[in-house]
N, C-alpha and C positions, 0 to 999 in steps of 0.2 A: 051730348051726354047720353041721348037717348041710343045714340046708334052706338057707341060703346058699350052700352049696356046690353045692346043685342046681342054683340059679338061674344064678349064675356057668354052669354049665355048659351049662345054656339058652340064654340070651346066646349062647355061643361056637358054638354049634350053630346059633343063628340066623341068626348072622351070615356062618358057612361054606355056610349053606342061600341065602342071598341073594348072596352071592360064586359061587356053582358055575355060573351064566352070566354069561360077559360077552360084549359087543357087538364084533370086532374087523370094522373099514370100512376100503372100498378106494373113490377116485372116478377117474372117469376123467381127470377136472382138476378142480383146485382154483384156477382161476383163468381167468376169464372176458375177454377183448379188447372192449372198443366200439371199432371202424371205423367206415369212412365205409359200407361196404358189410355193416354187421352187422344180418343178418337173422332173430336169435336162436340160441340154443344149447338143445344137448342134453344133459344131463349124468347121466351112467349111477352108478348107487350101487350096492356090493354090498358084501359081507363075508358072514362068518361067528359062529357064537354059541358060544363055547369054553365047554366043562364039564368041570369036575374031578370030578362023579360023574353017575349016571345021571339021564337027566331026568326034573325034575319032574311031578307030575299039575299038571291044570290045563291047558284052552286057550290056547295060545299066540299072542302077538299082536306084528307087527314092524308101526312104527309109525317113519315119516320127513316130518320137517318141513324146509324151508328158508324163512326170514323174511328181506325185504330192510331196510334202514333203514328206521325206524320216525318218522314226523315227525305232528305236528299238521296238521288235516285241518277246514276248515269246510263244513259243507251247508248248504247254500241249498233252499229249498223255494217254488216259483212258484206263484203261483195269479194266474187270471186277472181282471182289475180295468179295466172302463169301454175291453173288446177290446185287453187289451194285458198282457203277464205281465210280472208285478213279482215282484221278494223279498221273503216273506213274513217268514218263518224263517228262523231263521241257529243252528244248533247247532254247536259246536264239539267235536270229537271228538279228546278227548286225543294218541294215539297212532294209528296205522293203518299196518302196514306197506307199502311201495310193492309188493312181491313176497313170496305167502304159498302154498304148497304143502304139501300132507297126500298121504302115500300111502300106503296100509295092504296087507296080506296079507287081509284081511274087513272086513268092514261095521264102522265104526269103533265104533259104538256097542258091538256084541257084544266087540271086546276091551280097552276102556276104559271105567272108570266114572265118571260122572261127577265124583267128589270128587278124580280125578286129574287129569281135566280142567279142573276148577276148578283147583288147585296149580299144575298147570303149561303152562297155558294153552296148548294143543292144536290144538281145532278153529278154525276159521277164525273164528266168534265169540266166543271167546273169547280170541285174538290181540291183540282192539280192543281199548283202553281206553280206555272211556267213561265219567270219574265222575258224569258227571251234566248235564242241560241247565237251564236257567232255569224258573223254576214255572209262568211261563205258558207254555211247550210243551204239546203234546198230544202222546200216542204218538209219546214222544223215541228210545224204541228202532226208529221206523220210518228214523229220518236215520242209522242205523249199517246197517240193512239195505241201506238204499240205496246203503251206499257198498260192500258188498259186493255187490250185482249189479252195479254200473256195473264192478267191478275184475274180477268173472268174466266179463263180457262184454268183458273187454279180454284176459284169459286172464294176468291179473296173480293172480288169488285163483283154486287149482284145488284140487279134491279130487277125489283119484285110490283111491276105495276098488278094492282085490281089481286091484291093479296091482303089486303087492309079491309077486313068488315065489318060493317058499320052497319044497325041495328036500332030501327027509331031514328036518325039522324043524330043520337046521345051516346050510344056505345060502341066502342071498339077495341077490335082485338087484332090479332098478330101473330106471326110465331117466324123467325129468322135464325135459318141456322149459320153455325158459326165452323168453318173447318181447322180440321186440327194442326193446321200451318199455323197459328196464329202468334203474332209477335207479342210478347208480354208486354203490360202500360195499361194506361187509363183509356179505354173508347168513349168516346164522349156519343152521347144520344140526346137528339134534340126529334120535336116534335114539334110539327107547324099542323096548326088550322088554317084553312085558305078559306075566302068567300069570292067566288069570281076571282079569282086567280089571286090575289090579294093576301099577304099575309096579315091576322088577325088576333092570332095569338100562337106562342109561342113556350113551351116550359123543357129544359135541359133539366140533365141527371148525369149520370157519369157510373159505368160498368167495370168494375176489378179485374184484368187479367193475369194471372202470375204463376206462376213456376211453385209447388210445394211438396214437401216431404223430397227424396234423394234429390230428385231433379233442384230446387232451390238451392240443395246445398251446393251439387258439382257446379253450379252457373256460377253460383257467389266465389267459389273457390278458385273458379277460371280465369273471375277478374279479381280478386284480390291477392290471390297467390298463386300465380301461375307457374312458377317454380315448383312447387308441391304437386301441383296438381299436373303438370307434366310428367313428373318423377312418379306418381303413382299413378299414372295412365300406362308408364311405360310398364311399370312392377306387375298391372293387371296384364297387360299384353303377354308378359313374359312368362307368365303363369299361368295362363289361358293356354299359351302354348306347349306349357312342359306338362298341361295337365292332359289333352288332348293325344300327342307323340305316346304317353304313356298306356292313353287305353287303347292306341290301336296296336302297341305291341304288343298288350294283355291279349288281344284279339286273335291277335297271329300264333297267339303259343298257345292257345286255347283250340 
């Protein structure tokens, strides 16, 4: 009975030992415009790490994700055949988010270990899910690299190590910009505290991205009545062009 009752009380100890930080976040907006004239955003993240007793040992580690919708993704792989590039390969990569950012307070490796990185899929390769390609591929894992350089050369996939700072071991800020590629949907934003690599807490939110004013309507209209909206793509085409013909004859007789 007596040793039961320790345990119980271990438990309880544990658990007010992994509750004494929590994550409290502040953003400068939680919701993103696409215009005609949207040439990306900046989006500044801060908060605080409240404790109910003195802090813990252990290196501390503040760790901010934001993922855009997540869709199926196929690579193609060219190789050249009788002076002319064809598709070779074609792997299909499960998931891949259109928009994926990490920014940490240090080198991410030192304040996450891998077996949380696994769990909660963190760094940018670990984001993708790739179950698997066809058996006659070769180096299948090279078509998910690829799709992570082509997305960092668009500045869609960023890692922002020792861009997180942290002030007293209690305050932190941030700032991640976002480019104007961006696929509209929900980015989901999560926030990990690490201790010794160790995830200790954790608190999500979620960021609005969307299409407003003309641009929402021609989207909506694209996919709802694509008829319509063809037939007056064409009528603008058509009119752009007799309006143009016109002034350069103005031109010529002038």
């Amino acid at each position: 009975m007596r040793i039961l009752s320790l345990v119980i009380i271990f438990l309880i100890l544990s658990k007010t030992f992994v509750a004494s930080e929590q994550i409290v976040l502040g953003l400068s907006q939680d919701e993103v415009a696409i215009t005609a004239n949207f040439d990306g955003s900046q989006i500044l993240l801060f908060g605080a790490i409240q404790r109910d007793a003195p802090e813990p040992d252990g290196k501390m580690g503040v760790i901010i994700t934001i993922a855009g919708p997540s869709k199926p993704i196929a690579v193609r792989k060219k190789e050249k055949r009788f002076g002319i590039w064809v598709n070779n390969q074609t792997v299909e990569v499960d998931a891949a988010p259109s928009f994926y950012a990490v920014a940490t307070n240090a080198p991410l490796s030192e304040i996450l270990l891998d077996v949380e990185d696994l769990r909660n899929k963190i760094s940018i390769e670990r984001a993708i899910r790739s179950v698997g390609a066809p058996m006659h591929i070769e180096n299948s894992q090279s078509f998910t690299e690829a799709v992570i350089r082509i997305r960092k050369d668009q500045k869609l996939y960023q890692l922002l190590e020792n861009e997180i700072l942290v002030d007293q071991n209690t305050l932190f800020r941030t700032a991640i910009d976002m480019p104007a590629n961006l696929t509209e949907g929900d980015y989901f934003t999560k926030i990990f505290l690490t201790r010794d690599g160790e995830i200790v807490s954790q608190f999500d939110t979620t960021i609005d991205v969307k299409k407003v004013g003309l641009e929402r309507f021609l989207f909506n209209l694209s996919r709802q009545n694509p008829l319509i909206y063809g037939l007056m793509s064409l009528a603008i085409a058509i009119f752009a062009g007799w309006v143009a013909s016109s002034f350069f004859r103005y031109i010529r007789h002038t």
